[in-house]
C-alpha positions in Angstrom: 0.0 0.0 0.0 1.2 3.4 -1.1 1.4 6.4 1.1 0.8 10.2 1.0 2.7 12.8 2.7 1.1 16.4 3.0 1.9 19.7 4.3 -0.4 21.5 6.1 -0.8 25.1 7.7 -1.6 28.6 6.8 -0.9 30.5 3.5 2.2 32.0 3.6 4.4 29.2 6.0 6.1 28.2 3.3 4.5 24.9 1.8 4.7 25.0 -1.8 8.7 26.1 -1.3 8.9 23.0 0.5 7.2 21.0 -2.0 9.5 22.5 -4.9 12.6 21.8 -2.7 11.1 17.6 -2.2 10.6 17.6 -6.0 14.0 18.6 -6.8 15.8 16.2 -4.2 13.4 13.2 -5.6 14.9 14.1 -9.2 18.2 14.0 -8.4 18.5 10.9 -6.7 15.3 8.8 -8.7 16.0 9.9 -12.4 14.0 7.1 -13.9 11.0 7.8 -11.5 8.2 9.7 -13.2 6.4 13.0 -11.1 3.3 14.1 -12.3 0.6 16.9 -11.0 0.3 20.4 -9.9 1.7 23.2 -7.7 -0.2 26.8 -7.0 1.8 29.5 -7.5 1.6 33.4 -5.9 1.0 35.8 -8.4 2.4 38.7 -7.1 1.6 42.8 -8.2 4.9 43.8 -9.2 4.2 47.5 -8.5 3.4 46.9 -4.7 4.3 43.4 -4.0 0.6 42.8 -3.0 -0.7 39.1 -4.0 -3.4 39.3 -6.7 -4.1 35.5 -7.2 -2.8 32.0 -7.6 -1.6 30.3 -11.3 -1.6 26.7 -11.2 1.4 25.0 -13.0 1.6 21.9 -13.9 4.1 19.3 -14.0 6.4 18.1 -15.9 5.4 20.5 -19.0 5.3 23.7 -16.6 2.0 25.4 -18.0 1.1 27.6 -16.0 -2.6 29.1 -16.5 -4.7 31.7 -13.9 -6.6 29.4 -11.7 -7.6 32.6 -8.7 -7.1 36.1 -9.3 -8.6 39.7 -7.8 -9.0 40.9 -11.0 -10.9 38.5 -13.2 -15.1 38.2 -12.6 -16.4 34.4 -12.1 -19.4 33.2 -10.2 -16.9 31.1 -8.2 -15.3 33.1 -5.4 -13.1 32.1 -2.0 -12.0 35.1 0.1 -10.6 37.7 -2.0 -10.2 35.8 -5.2 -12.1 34.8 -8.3 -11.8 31.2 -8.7 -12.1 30.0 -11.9 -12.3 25.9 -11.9 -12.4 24.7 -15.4 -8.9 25.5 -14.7 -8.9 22.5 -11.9 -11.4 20.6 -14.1 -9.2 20.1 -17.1 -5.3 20.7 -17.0 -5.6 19.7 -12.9 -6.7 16.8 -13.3 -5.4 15.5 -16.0 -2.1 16.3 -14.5 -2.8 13.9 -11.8 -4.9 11.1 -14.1 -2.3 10.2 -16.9 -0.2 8.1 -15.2 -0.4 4.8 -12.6 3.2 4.7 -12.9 4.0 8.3 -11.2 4.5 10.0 -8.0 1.8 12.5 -7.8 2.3 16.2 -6.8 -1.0 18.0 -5.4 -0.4 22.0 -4.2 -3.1 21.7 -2.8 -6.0 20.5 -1.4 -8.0 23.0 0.3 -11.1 25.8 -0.4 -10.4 27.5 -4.1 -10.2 23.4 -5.1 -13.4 22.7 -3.5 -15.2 24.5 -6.4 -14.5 21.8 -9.0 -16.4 18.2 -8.6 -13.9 16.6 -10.8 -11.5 17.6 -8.5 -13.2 16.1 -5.5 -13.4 13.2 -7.0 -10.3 12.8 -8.3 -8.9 13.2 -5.1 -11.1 10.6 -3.4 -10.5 8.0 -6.4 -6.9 8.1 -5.8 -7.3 7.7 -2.2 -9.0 4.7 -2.8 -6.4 3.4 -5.0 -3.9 1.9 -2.7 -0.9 2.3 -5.9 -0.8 6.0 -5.4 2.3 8.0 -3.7 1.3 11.5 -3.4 3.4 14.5 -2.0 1.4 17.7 -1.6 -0.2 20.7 0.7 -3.7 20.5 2.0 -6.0 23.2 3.9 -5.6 23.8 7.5 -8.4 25.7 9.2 -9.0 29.2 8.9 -11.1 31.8 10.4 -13.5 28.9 11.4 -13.7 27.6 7.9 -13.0 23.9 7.6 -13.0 21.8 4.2 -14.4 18.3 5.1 -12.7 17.1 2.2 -9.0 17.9 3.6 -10.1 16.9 7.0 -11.0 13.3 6.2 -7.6 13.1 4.1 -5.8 14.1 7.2 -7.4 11.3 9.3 -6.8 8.5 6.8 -4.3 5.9 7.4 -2.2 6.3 4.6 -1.6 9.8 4.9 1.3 11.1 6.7 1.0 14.8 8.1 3.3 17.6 8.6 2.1 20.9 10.4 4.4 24.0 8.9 4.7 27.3 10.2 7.1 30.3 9.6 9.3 29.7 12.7 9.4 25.8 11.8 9.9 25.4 8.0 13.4 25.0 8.3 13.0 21.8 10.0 9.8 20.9 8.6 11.6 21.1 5.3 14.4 18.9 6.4 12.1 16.1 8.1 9.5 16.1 5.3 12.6 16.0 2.6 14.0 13.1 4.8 11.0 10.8 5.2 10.0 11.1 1.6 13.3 10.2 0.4 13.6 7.0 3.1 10.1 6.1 1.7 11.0 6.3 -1.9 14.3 3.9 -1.2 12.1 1.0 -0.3 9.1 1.8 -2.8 10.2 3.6 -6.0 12.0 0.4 -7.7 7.9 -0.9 -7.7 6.8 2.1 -9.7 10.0 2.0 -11.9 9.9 -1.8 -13.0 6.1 -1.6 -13.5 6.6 1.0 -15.9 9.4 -0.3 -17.5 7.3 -3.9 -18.1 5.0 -1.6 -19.8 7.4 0.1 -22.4 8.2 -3.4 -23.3 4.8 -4.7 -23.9 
C-alpha cells in the first residue's frame, strides 16, 4: 500500500517552497522515476508586492494558466479571489490522471479546489487506490472555515501529516525531505519496473 505525505498550515508558511525543494531532491536521486501533477503559484503585483491571485502550474510540461485572481469576474469566489475551476477541471486533473506509474504532486488541497467536482473526485478515487504516492499541501483551518474534504484526508491511514509554520519550515523542510526520500528507497524500484514492463509490452 502506497502512502501520501502532506503539508499543512496557513498561507504563507512556506508549503509550496517546500514542495518545490522535495521535488527537486526526488529528481536527483530517482531519475527514472516519473512525477506528475500540480503546484499553485503566488501571483504577485509587481508594482506593490501585493498578492493578486494564484496560477496553477503543472508538472512536468510547466504550463502555467490563472486558476484565482482579484482581477478576473467568475461566479466562483473564495475570500478575496475569483476562482475560476475549469482551470482544476481540465489541466488539474489530467495532470494527476495520466499516469499509474507516477509519484503525484498535489499543491493543494484546500477551499479554491473545493469549487470543481472533478477535483473532489479525483482526489477521493486516488485515495482509494492503494498504488498511489502523493506528496502535496492541503487546507488547515482558517477563520473557522473547515473543508471536510482535507479533513477526512488528514485522518486516513495512509496519509502522513506535517504541520508547517514560519518559525518551523526549516526543520519541517528537512524532516519532510527526509521521510520522503527514506520512503522512496524502499518503494520507487515498484513504480519504476512496472513502468518499465510496460514500455516493453
Amino acid at each position: 500500500m502506497m502512502e501520501w505525505f502532506l503539508l499543512t498550515g496557513q498561507p504563507q508558511t512556506g508549503k509550496t517552497t517546500v514542495i518545490n525543494k522535495t521535488i527537486e531532491n526526488i529528481k536527483d536521486k530517482y531519475t527514472e522515476l516519473e512525477i506528475h501533477g500540480f503546484l499553485t503559484d503566488e501571483k504577485v503585483n509587481k508594482k506593490n508586492g501585493q498578492r493578486i491571485g494564484f496560477d496553477l502550474r503543472t508538472i512536468p510540461d510547466n504550463k502555467s494558466m490563472t486558476f484565482a485572481n482579484k482581477n478576473i469576474k467568475t461566479k466562483f469566489k473564495t475570500g478575496k479571489y475569483f476562482v475560476d475551476p475549469s482551470v482544476l477541471d481540465t489541466f488539474g486533473v489530467d495532470s494527476i490522471s495520466n499516469s499509474n506509474n507516477s509519484v503525484y504532486i498535489i499543491d493543494e488541497i484546500g477551499r479554491m479546489e473545493m469549487h470543481s467536482e472533478k477535483f473532489q473526485q479525483r482526489i477521493k478515487d486516488m485515495l482509494n487506490d492503494k498504488k498511489t504516492i502523493v506528496i502535496g499541501t492541503v487546507a488547515a483551518p482558517r477563520y473557522g472555515h473547515v473543508v471536510p474534504l482535507a479533513e477526512a484526508i488528514k485522518k486516513n491511514p495512509r496519509v502522513h501529516v506535517y504541520h508547517i509554520k514560519k518559525s518551523t519550515r526549516d526543520d519541517v523542510l528537512l524532516q519532510f525531505k527526509n521521510d520522503v526520500i527514506n520512503y522512496l528507497k524502499k518503494n520507487a524500484h515498484k513504480l519504476i519496473m512496472t513502468k518499465k514492463g510496460k514500455d516493453e509490452m
